[in-house]
C-alpha positions as CSV (number, residue, x, y, z in Angstrom):
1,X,-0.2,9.3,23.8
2,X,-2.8,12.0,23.4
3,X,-5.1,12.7,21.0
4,X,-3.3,16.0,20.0
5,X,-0.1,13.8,19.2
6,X,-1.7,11.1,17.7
7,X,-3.6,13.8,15.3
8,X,0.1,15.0,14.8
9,X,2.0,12.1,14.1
10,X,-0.3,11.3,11.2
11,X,-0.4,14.7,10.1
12,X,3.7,14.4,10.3
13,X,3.5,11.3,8.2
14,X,1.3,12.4,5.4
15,X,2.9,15.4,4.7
16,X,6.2,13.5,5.0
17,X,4.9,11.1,2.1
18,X,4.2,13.9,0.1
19,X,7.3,15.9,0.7
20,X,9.4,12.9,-0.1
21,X,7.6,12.0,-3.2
22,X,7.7,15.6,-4.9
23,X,11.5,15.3,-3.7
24,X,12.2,12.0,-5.3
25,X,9.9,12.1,-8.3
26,X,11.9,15.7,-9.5
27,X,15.1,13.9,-9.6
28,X,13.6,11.0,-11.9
29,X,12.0,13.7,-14.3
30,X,15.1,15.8,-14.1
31,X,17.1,12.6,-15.4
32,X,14.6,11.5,-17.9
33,X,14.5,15.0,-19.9
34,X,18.5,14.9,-19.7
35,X,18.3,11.7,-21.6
36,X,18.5,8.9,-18.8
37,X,15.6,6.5,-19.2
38,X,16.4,4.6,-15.9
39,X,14.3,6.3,-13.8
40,X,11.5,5.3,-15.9
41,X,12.6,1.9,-16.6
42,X,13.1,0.7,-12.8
43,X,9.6,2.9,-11.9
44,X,10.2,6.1,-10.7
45,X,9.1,8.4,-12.8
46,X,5.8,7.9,-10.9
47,X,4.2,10.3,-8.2
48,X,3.2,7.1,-6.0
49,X,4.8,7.7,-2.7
50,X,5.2,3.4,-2.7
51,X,7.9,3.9,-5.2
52,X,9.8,6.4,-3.6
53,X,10.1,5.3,0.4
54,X,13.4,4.3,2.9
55,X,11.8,2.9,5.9
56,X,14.8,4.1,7.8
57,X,14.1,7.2,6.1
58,X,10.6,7.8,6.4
59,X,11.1,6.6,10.1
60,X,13.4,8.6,11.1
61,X,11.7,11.9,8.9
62,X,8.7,11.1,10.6
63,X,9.9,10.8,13.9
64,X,12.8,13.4,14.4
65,X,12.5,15.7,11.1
66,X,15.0,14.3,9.3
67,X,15.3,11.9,7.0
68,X,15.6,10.6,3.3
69,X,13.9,8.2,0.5
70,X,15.3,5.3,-1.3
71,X,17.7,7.0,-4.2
72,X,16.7,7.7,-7.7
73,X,18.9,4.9,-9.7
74,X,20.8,6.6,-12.8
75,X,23.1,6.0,-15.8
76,X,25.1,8.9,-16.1
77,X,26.3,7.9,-19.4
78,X,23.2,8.2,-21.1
79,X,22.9,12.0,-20.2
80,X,23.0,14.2,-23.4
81,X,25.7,16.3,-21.4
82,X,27.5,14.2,-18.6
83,X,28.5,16.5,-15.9
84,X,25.5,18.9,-16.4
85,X,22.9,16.3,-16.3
86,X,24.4,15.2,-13.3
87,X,24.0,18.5,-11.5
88,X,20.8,19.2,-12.8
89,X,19.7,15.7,-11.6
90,X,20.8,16.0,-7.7
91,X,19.6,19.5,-7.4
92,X,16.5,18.8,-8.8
93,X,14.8,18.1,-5.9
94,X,16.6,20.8,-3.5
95,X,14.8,23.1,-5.9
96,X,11.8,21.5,-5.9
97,X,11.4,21.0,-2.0
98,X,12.4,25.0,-1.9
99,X,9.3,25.5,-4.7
100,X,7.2,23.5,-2.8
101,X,7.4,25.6,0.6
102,X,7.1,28.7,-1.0
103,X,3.7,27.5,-2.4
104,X,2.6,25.5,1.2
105,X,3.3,28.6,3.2
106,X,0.2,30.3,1.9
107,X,-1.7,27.2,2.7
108,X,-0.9,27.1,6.2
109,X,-1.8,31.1,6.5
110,X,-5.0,30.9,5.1
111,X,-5.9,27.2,7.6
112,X,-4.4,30.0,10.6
113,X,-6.6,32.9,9.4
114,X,-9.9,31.6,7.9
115,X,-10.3,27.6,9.3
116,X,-13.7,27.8,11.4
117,X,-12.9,25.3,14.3
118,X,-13.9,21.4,13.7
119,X,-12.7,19.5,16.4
120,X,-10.0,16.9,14.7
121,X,-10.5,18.5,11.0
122,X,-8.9,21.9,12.1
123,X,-6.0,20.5,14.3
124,X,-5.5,17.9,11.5
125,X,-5.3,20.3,8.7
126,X,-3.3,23.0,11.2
127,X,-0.6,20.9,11.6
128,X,-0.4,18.9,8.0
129,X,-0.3,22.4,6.6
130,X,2.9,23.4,8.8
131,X,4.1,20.3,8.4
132,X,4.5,20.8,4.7
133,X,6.0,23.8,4.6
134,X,8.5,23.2,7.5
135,X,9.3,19.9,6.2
136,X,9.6,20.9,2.5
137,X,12.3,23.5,3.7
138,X,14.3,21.1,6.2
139,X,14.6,19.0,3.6
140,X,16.1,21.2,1.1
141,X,18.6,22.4,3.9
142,X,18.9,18.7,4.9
143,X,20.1,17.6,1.6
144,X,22.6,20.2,1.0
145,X,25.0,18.8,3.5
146,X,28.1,16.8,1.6
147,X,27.3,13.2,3.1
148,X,26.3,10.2,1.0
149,X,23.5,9.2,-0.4
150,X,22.1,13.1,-0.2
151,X,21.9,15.4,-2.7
152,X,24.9,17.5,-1.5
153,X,27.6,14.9,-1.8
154,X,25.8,14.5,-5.3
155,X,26.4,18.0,-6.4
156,X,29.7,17.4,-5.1
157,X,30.3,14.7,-7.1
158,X,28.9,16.2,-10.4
159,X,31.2,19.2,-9.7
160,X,34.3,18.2,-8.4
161,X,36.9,16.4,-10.5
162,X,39.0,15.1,-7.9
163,X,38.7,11.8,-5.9
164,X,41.0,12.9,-2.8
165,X,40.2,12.3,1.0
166,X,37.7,14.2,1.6
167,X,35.7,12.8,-1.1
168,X,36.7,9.2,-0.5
169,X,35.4,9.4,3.2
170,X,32.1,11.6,2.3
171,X,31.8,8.5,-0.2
172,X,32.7,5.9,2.3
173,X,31.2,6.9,5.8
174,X,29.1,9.4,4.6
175,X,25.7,7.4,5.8
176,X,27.1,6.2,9.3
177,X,28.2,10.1,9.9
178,X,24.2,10.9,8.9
179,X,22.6,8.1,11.1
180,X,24.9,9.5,13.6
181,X,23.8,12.7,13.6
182,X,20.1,11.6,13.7
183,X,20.3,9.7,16.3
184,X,22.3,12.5,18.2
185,X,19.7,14.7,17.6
186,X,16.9,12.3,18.3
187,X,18.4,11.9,21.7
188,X,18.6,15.3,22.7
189,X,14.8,15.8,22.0
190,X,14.3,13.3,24.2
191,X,16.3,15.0,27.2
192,X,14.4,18.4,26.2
193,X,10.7,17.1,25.3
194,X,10.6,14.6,27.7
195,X,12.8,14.7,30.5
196,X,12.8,19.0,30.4
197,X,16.6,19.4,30.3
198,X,16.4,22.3,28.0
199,X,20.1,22.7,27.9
200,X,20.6,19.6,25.8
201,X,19.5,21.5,22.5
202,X,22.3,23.5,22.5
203,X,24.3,20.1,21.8
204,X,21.8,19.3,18.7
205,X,24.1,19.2,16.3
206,X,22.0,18.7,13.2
207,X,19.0,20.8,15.1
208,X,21.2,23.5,15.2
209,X,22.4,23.8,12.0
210,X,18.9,23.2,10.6
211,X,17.2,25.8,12.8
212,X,19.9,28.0,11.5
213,X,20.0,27.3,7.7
214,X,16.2,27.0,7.4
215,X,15.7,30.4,9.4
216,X,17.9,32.2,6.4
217,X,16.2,30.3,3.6
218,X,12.8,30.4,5.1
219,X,12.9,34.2,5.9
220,X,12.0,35.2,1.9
221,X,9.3,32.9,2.1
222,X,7.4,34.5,5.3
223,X,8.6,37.8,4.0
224,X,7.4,37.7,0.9
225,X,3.8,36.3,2.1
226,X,4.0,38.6,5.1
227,X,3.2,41.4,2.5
228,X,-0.1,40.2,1.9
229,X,-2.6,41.6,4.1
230,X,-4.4,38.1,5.1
């Protein structure tokens, strides 16, 4: 491994911890104002990234793009309002994460335009900069989808009344259909990165449907910046 990936894979893991943590801590808050001490009580009302990791997660974040933290635990009963604390608590982070890329893409323009060049320093901040941005954003798009433990299948379950099929397997199977689609996707960055068989991203599964939703909800975000003359 080169220095260029080594400088990236830490700049990939930092930004990851940080990413996670905003994402995680949101929920927590979110819960605590709609009444739910529990958060609090079992520590994660806290901005410490400690408190907040999934070593399969973070691994697989760090490593393919994708990934999670360990679930905020909550008591829905003690919401002031049951059903809308609950969907205020699992979108709390989507909207966070979205938040947080709108206010990181700035960041990484102004390292792009204005960084003088420091060997390491500028590569580092280069990439931890994109990192944060692009990774804020997956991660919004990532937790939309409907599979348990993410935030879609949360909303899901704040908003739907009925327990049919769908639901049950979402519920059930849920994870397994996630760490399946990670793994799919890790495997066909391996065939393109390494081996150069390009036409295995057109198989990505999860790739694909990231590239595509985070292309429609990134495009305000460039836009918007793009009107400032840097």
């Amino acid at each position: 491994m080169n220095a260029a990936a080594v400088i990236q894979l830490v700049a990939s893991f930092f930004a990851v911890a940080l990413v996670l943590t905003l994402h995680e801590f949101s929920h927590a808050f979110a819960a605590y104002k709609c009444g739910d001490p529990t958060p609090k009580w079992k520590g994660r009302l806290s901005l410490n990234p400690l408190r907040h990791f999934d070593i399969t997660g973070l691994l697989c974040f760090t490593l393919v793009g994708f990934g999670w933290a360990k679930p905020v635990q909550i008591d829905p009963n003690n919401f002031k309002k049951y059903r809308t604390g609950l969907a205020v608590t699992a979108s709390a982070g989507i909207v966070v994460n979205y938040f947080s890329a709108f206010l990181f893409y700035p960041l990484y323009l102004v390292v792009v335009c204005y960084m003088p060049f420091v060997p390491v320093l500028s590569d580092f901040l280069y990439d931890l900069t994109y990192f944060l941005f692009a990774y804020s954003l997956s991660f919004c798009v990532f937790n939309l989808l409907p599979l348990y433990p993410l935030d879609g299948f949360r909303i899901v379950d704040a908003l739907n009344r009925r327990r049919g099929p769908v639901y049950r397997f979402l519920r059930d199977y849920g994870y397994w259909v996630l760490i399946g689609l990670i793994a799919e996707s890790f495997i066909c960055n391996i065939f393109v990165n390494y081996l150069g068989v390009g036409i295995m991203s057109n198989f990505n599964i999860l790739g694909w449907v990231m590239r595509f939703a985070t292309g429609i909800l990134g495009y305000p975000i460039s836009a918007l910046w793009g009107l400032v003359p840097w």
